[in-house]
C-alpha positions as CSV (number, residue, x, y, z in Angstrom):
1,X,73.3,93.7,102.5
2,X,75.5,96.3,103.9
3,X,75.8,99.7,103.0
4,X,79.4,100.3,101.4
5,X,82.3,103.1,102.4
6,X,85.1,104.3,101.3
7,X,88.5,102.6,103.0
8,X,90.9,103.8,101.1
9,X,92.4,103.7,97.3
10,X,95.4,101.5,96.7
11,X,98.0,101.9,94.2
12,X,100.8,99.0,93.5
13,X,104.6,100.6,93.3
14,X,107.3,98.1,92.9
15,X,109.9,100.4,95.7
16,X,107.5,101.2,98.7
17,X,110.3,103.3,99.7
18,X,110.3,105.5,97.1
19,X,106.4,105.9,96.7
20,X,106.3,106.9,100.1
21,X,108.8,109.1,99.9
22,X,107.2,111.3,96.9
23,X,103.8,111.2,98.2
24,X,105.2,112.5,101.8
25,X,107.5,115.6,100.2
26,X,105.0,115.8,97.3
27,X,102.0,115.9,99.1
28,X,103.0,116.2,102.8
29,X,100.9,113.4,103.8
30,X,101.9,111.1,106.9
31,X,102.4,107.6,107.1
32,X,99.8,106.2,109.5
33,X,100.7,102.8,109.2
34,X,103.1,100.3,107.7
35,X,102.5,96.5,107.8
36,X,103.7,93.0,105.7
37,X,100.8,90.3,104.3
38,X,101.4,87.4,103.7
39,X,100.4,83.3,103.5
40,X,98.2,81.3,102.0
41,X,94.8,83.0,102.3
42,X,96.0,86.2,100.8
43,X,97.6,84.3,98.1
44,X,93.9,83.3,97.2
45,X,92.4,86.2,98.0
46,X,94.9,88.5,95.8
47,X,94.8,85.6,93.0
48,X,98.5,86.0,92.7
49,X,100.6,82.6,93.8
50,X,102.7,82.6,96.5
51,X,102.0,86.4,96.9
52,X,103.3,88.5,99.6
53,X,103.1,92.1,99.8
54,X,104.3,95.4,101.9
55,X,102.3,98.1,102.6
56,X,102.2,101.5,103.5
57,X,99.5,103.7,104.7
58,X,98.9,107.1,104.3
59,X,96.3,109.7,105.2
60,X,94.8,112.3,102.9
61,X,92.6,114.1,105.2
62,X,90.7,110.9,106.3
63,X,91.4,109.5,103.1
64,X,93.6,106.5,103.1
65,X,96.3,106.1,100.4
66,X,97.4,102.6,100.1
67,X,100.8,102.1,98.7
68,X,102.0,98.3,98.2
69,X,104.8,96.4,96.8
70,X,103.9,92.9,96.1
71,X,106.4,89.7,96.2
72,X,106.5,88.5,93.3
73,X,106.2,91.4,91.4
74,X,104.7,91.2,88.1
75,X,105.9,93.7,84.8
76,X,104.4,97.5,85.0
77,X,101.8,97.7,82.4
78,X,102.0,100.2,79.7
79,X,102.2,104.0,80.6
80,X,98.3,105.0,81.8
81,X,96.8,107.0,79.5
82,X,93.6,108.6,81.3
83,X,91.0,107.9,77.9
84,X,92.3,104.1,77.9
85,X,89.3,101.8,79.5
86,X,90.4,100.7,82.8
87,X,92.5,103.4,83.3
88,X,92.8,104.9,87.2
89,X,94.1,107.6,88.8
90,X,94.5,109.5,92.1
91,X,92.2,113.2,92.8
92,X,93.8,115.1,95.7
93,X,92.8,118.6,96.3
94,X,94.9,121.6,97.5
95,X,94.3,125.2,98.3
96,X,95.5,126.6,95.1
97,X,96.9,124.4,92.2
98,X,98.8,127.1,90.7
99,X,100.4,127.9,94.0
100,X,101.2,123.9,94.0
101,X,102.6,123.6,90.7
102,X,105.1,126.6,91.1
103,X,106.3,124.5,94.2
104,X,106.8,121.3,92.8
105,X,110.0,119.8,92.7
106,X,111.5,119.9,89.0
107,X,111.6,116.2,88.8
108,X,107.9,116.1,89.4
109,X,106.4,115.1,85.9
110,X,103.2,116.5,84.7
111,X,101.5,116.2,82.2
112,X,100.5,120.2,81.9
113,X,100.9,123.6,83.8
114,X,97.1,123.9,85.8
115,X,94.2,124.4,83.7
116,X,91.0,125.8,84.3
117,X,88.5,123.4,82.6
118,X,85.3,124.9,81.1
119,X,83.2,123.2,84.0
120,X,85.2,126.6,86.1
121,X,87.4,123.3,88.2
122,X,91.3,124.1,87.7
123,X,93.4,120.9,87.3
124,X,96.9,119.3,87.2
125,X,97.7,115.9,86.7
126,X,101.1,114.7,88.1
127,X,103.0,111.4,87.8
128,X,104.4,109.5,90.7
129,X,107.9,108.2,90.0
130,X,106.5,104.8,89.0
131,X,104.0,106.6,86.2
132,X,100.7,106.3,88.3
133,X,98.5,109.4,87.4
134,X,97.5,112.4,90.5
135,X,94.8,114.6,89.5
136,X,95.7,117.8,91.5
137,X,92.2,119.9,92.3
138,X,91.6,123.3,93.7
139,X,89.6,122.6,97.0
C-alpha cells in the first residue's frame, strides 16, 4: 500500500463563477486551472447518474482548493452547522485575522468578529456565498 497525501480539498458550489470569484477577492488566491469532467466513468465513479461537472482550481500556498459545479445539481443541504456530524469546513491561515476581518468586504458573512480561543489560536469563520464554512487562522 501506498503512503497517502494531501491533493487538495473540494467543495461543491452550484455557480463556479461566483465561488471563484469570492475566494479570488476574498482570499487573493489564483486560479491554476480550470477544466470540464464528464462521461460514463465519472458518472460511476461520482455515483451520481449522468453526472458532469466543472471545476476550478485554486492554490492556497500549495494547497489546492477545488471548486466544482456538478450537472445535474442536486438541492443544497441544510445550512452547516460546525457541531453537526459530518459537518466540513475550510482552515486558511493569514498574517493577522484581525487585520483580515477589518478588510473584509461587508457582504462577507461571519459568524463572529476574531476570537482568541483559550488554546492562545485566534479564529474567524467566514461563509462563502453558497453557506460553505472558512475557518480563518492566524499563521
Amino acid at each position: 500500500m501506498s503512503d497517502p497525501s494531501a491533493h487538495h480539498v473540494g467543495i461543491t458550489v452550484a455557480d463556479l463563477d461566483r465561488a471563484v470569484q469570492f475566494y479570488a477577492e476574498t482570499f487573493d488566491l489564483d486560479v491554476v486551472a480550470e477544466f470540464s469532467v464528464g462521461g460514463d466513468a465519472f458518472a460511476e465513479a461520482v455515483a451520481v447518474e449522468g453526472a458532469a461537472a466543472e471545476f476550478a482550481h485554486l492554490d492556497a500556498d500549495g494547497a489546492i482548493v477545488e471548486l466544482v459545479a456538478y450537472d445535474p445539481d442536486a438541492d443544497p443541504v441544510d445550512e452547516p452547522e460546525l457541531n453537526r456530524p459530518g459537518a466540513t469546513h475550510l482552515g486558511l491561515t493569514v498574517d493577522d485575522v484581525d487585520a483580515f476581518y477589518a478588510d473584509l468586504a461587508d457582504d462577507v458573512e461571519t459568524l463572529s468578529p476574531p476570537r482568541t480561543t483559550e488554546s492562545g489560536t485566534t479564529v474567524l469563520f467566514v461563509r462563502d456565498p453558497e453557506e460553505n464554512l472558512i475557518e480563518v487562522l492566524d499563521a
